[in-house]
C-alpha positions in Angstrom: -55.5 5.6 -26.2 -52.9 5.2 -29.1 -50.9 7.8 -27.7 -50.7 6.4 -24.3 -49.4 3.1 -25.7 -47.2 4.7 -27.7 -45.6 6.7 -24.8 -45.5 3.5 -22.7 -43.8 1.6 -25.2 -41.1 4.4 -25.6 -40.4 5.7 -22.1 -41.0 2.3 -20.6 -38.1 0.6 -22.1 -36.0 4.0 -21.2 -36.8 4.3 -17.9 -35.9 0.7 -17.5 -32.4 0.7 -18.8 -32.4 4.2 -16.7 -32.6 1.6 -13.7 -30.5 -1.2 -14.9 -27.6 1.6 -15.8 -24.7 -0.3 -13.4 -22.5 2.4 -11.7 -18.4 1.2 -11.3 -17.0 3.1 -8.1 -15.6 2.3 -4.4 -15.4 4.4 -1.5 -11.9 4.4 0.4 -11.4 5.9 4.1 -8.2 6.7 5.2 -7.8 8.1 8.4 -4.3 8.6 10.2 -4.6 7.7 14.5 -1.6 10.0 15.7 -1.6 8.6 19.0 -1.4 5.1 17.4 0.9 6.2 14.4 -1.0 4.3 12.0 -3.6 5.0 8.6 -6.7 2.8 8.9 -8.3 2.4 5.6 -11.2 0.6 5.0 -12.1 0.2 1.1 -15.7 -0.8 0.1 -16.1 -2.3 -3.2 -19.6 -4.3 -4.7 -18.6 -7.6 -4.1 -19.7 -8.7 -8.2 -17.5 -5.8 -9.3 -14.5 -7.7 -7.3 -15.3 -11.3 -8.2 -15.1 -10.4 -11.6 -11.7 -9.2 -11.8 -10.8 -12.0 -9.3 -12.3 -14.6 -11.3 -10.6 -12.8 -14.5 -7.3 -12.7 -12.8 -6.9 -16.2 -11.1 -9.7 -18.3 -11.3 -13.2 -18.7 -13.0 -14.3 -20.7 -10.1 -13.7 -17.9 -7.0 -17.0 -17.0 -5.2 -16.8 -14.5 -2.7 -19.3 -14.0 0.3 -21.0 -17.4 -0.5 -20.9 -20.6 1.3 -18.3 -21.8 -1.6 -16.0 -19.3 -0.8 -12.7 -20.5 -0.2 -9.2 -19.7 2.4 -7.7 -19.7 -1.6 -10.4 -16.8 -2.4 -9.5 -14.3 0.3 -5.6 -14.7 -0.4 -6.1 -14.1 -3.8 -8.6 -11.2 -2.4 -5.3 -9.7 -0.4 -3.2 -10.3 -2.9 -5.0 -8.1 -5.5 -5.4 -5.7 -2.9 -2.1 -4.9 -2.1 -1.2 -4.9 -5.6 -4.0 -2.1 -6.9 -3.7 -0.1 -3.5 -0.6 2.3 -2.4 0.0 4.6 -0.2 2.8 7.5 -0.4 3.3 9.6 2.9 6.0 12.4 2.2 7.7 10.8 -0.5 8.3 7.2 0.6 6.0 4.5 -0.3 4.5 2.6 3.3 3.9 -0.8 3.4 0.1 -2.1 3.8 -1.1 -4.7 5.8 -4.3 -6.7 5.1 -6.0 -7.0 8.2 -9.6 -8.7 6.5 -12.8 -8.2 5.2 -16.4 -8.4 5.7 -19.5 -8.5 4.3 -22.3 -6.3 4.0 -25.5 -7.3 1.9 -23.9 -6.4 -1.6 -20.5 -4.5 -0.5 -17.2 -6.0 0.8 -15.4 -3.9 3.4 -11.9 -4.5 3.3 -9.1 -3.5 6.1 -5.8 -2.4 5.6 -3.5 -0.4 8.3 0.1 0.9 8.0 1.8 1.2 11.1 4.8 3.4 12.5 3.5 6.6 10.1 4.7 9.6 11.5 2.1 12.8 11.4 3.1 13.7 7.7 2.6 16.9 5.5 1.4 15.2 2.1 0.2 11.5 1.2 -0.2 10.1 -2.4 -2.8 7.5 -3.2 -2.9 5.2 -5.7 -6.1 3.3 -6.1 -6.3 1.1 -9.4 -8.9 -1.3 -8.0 -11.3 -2.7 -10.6 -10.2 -0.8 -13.6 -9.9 -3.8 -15.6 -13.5 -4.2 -16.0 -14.7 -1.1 -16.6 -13.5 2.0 -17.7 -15.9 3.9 -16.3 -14.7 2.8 -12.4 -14.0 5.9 -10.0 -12.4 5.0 -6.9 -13.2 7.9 -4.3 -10.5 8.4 -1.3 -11.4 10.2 1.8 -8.2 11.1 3.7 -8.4 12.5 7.5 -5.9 13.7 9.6 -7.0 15.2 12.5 -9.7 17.6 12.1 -9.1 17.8 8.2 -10.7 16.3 5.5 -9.4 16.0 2.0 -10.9 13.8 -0.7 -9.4 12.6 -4.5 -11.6 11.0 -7.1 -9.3 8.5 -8.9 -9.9 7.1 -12.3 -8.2 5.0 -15.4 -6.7 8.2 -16.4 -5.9 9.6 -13.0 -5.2 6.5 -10.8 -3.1 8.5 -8.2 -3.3 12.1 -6.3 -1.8 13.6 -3.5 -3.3 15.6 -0.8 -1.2 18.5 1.3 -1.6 18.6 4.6 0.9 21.5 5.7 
C-alpha cells in the first residue's frame, strides 16, 4: 500500500507537468498558383501565443478572437505580421499583402498573398513570429510549387532558409 502511494505521489505530479509542458511553434503554407502568379500562405499560430506578444508590443489591453476584440487589434495583428514574415524569391525581397484572418477553436489562421511572382528557382523565408516569448518557438514552412514539396524549420537561431527549386 505504501508503495503505491509513494509511486502516485511521484509519477503523479510528473505525468502532470508532462501534460501541462506548453509547446511554442506555427505551421506556415506557402504554395505558389503559376497560373495566378501569386504565393498563398496561410500561417497558423495559437491565438495566446500571439496575444501575448501583441499585448507585449502595443497594448496590455488587445484580446483577440473575443467579443472585445477590436478594428485596433487586427491592424496591430497585420502590422506584426508583415514585420516578422518575408519572403525572398530569387534574390529580391516581395512585398506581402494581408488579406485576413480567422479563427479556429484555439489557432488563428492568417492570409497573406504576393502577387505578380514569376515561377522562380529558389525562395528565402524569414519567419520570426513569436520569438520574443519564447525561445523555444519553431516556426515550420511548407513551400509548394507545383508538384514539389520542400519544408524549413525556423528558429531564434535560424530565423531564415532558402529552398532550391531548379
Amino acid at each position: 500500500m505504501k508503495i503505491k502511494v509513494l509511486l502516485l505521489v511521484v509519477i503523479l505530479p510528473c505525468l502532470m507537468a508532462a501534460g501541462m509542458h506548453k509547446f511554442y511553434v506555427s505551421t506556415t503554407k506557402v504554395e505558389y498558383k503559376e497560373d495566378e502568379k501569386s504565393l498563398q500562405i496561410i500561417t497558423k499560430l495559437f491565438i495566446d501565443d500571439i496575444e501575448d506578444v501583441l499585448q507585449e508590443r502595443y497594448s496590455p489591453s488587445i484580446s483577440l478572437a473575443t467579443k472585445k476584440e477590436t478594428k485596433v487589434a487586427e491592424d496591430f495583428l497585420k502590422k506584426y505580421i508583415l514585420q516578422k514574415f518575408k519572403v525572398v524569391v530569387d534574390g529580391k525581397e516581395i512585398p506581402l499583402t494581408y488579406i485576413g484572418r480567422e479563427y479556429e477553436i484555439d489557432v488563428v489562421k492568417i492570409y497573406l498573398e504576393a502577387s505578380k511572382v514569376k515561377n522562380f528557382d529558389a525562395i528565402e523565408i524569414e519567419n520570426k513570429i513569436l520569438f520574443e516569448i519564447s525561445p523555444d518557438q519553431q516556426n515550420i514552412v511548407h513551400v509548394k510549387r507545383g508538384t514539389t514539396k520542400k519544408s524549413l524549420i525556423l528558429d531564434n537561431d535560424n530565423p531564415k532558409g532558402l529552398l532550391n527549386f531548379d
